[in-house]
C-alpha positions as CSV (number, residue, x, y, z in Angstrom):
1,X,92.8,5.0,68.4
2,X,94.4,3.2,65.5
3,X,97.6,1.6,66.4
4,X,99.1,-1.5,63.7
5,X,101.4,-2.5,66.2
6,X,98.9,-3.4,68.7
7,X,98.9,-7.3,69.9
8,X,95.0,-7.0,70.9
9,X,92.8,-10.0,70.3
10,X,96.5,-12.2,69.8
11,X,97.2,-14.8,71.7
12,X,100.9,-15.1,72.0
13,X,103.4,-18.0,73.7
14,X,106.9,-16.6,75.0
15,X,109.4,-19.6,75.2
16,X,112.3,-18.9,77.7
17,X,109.9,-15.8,79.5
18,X,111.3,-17.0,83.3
19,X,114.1,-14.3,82.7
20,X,116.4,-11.8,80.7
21,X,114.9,-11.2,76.9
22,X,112.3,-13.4,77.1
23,X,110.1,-12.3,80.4
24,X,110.9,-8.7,78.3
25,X,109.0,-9.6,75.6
26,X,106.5,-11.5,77.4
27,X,105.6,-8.3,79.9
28,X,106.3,-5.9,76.7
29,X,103.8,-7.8,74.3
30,X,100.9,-7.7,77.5
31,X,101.3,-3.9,77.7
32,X,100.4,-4.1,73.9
33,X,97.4,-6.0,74.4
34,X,97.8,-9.8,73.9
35,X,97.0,-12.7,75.8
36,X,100.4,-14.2,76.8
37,X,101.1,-17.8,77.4
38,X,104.4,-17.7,79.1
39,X,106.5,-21.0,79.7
40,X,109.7,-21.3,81.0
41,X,111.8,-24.0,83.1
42,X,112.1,-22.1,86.8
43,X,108.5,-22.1,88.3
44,X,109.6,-19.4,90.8
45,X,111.0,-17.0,88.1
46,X,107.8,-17.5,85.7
47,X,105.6,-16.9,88.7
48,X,107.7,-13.3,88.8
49,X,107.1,-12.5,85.2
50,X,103.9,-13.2,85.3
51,X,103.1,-11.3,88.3
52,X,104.2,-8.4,86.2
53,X,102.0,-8.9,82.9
54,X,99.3,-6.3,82.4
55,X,96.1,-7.2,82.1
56,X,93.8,-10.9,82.5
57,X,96.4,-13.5,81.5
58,X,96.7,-17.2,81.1
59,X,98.5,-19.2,83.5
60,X,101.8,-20.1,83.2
61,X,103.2,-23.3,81.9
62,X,106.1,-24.9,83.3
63,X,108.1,-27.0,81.2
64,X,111.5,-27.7,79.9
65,X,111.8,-27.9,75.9
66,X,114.4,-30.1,75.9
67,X,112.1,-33.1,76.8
68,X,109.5,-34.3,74.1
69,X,107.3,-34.8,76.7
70,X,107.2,-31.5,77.7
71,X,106.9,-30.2,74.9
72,X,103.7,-32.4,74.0
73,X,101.8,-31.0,77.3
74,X,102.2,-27.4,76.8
75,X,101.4,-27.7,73.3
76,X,98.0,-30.2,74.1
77,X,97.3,-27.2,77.1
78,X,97.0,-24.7,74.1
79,X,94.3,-24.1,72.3
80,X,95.4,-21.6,69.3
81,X,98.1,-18.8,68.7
82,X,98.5,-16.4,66.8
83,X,102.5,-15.5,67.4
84,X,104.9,-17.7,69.0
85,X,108.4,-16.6,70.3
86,X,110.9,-18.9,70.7
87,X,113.4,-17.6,73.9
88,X,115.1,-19.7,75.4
89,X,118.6,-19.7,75.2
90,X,122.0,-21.4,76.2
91,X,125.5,-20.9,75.8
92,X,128.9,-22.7,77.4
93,X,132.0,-19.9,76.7
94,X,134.8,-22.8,76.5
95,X,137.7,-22.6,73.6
96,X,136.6,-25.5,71.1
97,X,139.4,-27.5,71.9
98,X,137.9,-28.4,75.6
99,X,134.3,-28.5,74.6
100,X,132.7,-32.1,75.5
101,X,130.4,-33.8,73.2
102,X,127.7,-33.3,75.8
103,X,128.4,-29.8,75.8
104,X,128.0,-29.7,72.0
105,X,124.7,-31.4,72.3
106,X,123.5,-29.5,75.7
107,X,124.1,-26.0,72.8
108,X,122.6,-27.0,69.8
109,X,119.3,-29.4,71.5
110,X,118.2,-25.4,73.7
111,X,119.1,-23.1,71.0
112,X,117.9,-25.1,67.9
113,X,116.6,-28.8,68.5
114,X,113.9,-27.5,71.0
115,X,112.0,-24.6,69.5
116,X,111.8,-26.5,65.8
117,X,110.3,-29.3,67.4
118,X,107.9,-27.2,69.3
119,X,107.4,-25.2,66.4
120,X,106.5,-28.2,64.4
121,X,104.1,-29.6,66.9
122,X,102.6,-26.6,66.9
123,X,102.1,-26.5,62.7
124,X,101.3,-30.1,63.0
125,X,98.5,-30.2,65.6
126,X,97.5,-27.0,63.8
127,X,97.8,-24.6,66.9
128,X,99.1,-21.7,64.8
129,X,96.4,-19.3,63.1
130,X,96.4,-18.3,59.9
131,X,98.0,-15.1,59.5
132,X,100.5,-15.9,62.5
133,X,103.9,-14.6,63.5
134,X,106.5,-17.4,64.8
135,X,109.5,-15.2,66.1
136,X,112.9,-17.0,67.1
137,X,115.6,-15.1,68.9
138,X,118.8,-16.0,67.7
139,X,122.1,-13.6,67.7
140,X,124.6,-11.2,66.0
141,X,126.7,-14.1,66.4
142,X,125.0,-16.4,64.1
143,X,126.5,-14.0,61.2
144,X,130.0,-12.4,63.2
145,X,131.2,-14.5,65.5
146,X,131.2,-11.8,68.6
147,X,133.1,-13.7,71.2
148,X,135.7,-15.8,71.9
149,X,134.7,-19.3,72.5
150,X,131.3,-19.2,71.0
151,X,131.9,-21.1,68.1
152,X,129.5,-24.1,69.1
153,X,126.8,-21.0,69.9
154,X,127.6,-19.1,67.1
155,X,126.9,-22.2,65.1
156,X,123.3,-22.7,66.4
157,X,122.3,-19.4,66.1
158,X,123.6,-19.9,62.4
159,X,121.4,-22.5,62.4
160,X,118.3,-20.8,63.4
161,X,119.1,-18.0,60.9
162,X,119.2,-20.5,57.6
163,X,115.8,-22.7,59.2
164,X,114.1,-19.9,59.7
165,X,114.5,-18.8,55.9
166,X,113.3,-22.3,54.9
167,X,110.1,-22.2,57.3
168,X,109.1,-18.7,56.0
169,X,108.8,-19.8,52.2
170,X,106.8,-23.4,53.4
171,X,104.2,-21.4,55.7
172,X,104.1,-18.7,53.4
173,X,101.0,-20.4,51.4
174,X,99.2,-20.0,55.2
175,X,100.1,-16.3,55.7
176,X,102.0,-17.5,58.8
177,X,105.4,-15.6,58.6
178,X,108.5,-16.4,60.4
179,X,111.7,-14.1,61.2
180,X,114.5,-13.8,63.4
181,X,116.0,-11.2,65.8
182,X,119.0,-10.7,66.1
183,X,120.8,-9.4,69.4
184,X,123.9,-7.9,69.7
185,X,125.0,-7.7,73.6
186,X,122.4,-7.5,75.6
187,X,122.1,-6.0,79.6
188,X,120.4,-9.3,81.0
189,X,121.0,-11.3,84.7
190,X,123.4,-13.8,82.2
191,X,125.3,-11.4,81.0
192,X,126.2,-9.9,84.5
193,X,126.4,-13.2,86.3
194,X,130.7,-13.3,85.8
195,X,131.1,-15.5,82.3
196,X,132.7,-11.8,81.1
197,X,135.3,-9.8,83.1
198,X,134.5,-6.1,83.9
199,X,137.1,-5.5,81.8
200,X,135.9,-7.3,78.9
201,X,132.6,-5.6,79.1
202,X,134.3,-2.3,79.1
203,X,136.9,-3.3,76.1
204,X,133.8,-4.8,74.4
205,X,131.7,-2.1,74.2
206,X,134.1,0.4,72.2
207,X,133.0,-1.8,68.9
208,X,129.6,-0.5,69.2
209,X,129.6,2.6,67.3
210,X,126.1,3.6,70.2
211,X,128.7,2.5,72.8
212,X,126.7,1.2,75.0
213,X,124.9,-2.7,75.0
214,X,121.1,-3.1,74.6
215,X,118.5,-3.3,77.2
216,X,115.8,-6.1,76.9
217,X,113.2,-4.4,76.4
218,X,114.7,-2.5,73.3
219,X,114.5,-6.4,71.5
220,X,111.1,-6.6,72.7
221,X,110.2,-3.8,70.8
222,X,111.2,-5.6,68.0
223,X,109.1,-8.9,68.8
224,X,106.3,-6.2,69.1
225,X,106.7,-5.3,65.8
226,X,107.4,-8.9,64.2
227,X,104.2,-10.1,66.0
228,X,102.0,-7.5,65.3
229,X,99.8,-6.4,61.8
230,X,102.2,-3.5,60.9
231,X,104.6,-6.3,59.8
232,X,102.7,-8.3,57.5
233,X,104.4,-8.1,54.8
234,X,108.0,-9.3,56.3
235,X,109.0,-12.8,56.1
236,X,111.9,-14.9,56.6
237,X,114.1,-11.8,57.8
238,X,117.2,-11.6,60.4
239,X,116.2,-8.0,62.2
240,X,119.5,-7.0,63.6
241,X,119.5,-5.5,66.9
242,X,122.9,-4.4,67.4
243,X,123.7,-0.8,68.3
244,X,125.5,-0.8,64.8
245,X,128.2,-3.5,65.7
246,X,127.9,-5.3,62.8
247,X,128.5,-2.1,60.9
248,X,132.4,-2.1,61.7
């Protein structure tokens, strides 16, 4: 049966898939038919997601993107893609004033420094397909700031949005397209591990006109979409994910 959003015959690497939105997308773009390369920093959480991925799959690749080396071994382990995903994520909740520099840094090298030097190794060792779909997962708050001592966050995820528009009109000659999703509050192990009081969580979530937060998955579905043939005509879009926050 015809399906355009069907990932068969794609080969498809998941940044940040050891937990939360990333090991959603990774299990969510298996079910849909791809081959999934799936990297992540924990060996024992990427051995769980990829316990749960349907189908024949690649092994898993440990590494940690902020290390150059790193990234140079999972990208000479690959041999093409056709969608890449970039996951992996970091924030420090601390009021500007008592942000370190190394805190600053730790933000902006996970969020943005990493996945554009993976992406351009990638481009550059000509690893990407023509016709390809390079994802990155950035936020709500690179547009609203959501939160309360997020600035240094918000501001990488600002980052991603404006790169991302860049990348889409210089790959465009290549039919390689590039977008963003964009997250509001999202049900993951991060966002219940304490940073955010119950009571925050329930204050918070009257400014989503759906009031309630997302669930993975739900932003998977959008990957899904990004990755697969029924989006190929969209390029160098921010796909908001939100519930309707950024309506109010």
């Amino acid at each position: 049966m015809y399906n355009p959003f069907s990932l068969e015959n794609k080969t498809i690497l998941v940044t940040g898939a050891s937990s939360g939105i990333g090991k959603a997308i990774a299990i969510e773009c298996s079910k849909m038919g791809a081959q999934v390369v799936i990297t992540g920093r924990n060996e024992q959480r990427l051995q769980e997601t990829y316990k749960q991925l349907e189908g024949t799959q690649p092994a898993y690749i440990v590494a940690d993107l902020t290390k150059k080396e790193d990234i140079e071994t999972l990208v000479n382990q690959i041999d093409g893609l056709n969608g890449l995903v970039n996951c992996a994520g970091l924030t420090i909740p601390k009021p500007f004033k008592f942000l370190q520099e190394e805190d600053i840094q730790e933000v902006m090298t996970v969020n943005f420094n990493a996945p554009l030097l993976l992406t351009q190794l990638l481009i550059k060792k000509k690893k990407l397909q023509k016709a390809s779909s390079i994802v990155f997962i950035s936020s709500i708050s690179g547009t609203k700031v959501s939160a309360i001592a997020e600035s240094v966050y918000s501001a990488s995820k600002a980052a991603i949005d404006g790169f991302c528009k860049g990348l889409a009109l210089e790959l465009a000659p290549q039919q390689i397209r590039v977008n963003t999703v964009n997250p509001g509050i999202i049900e993951t192990n991060i966002f219940s591990g304490g940073q955010i009081s119950e009571e925050q969580l329930q204050q918070n979530i009257t400014k989503y006109p759906l009031k309630r937060y997302g669930k993975p998955e739900e932003v998977a579905y959008a990957v899904v979409y990004l990755l697969s043939d029924a989006s190929s005509w969209v390029t160098g879009s921010n796909l908001l994910i939100d519930g309707g926050y950024t309506l109010l």
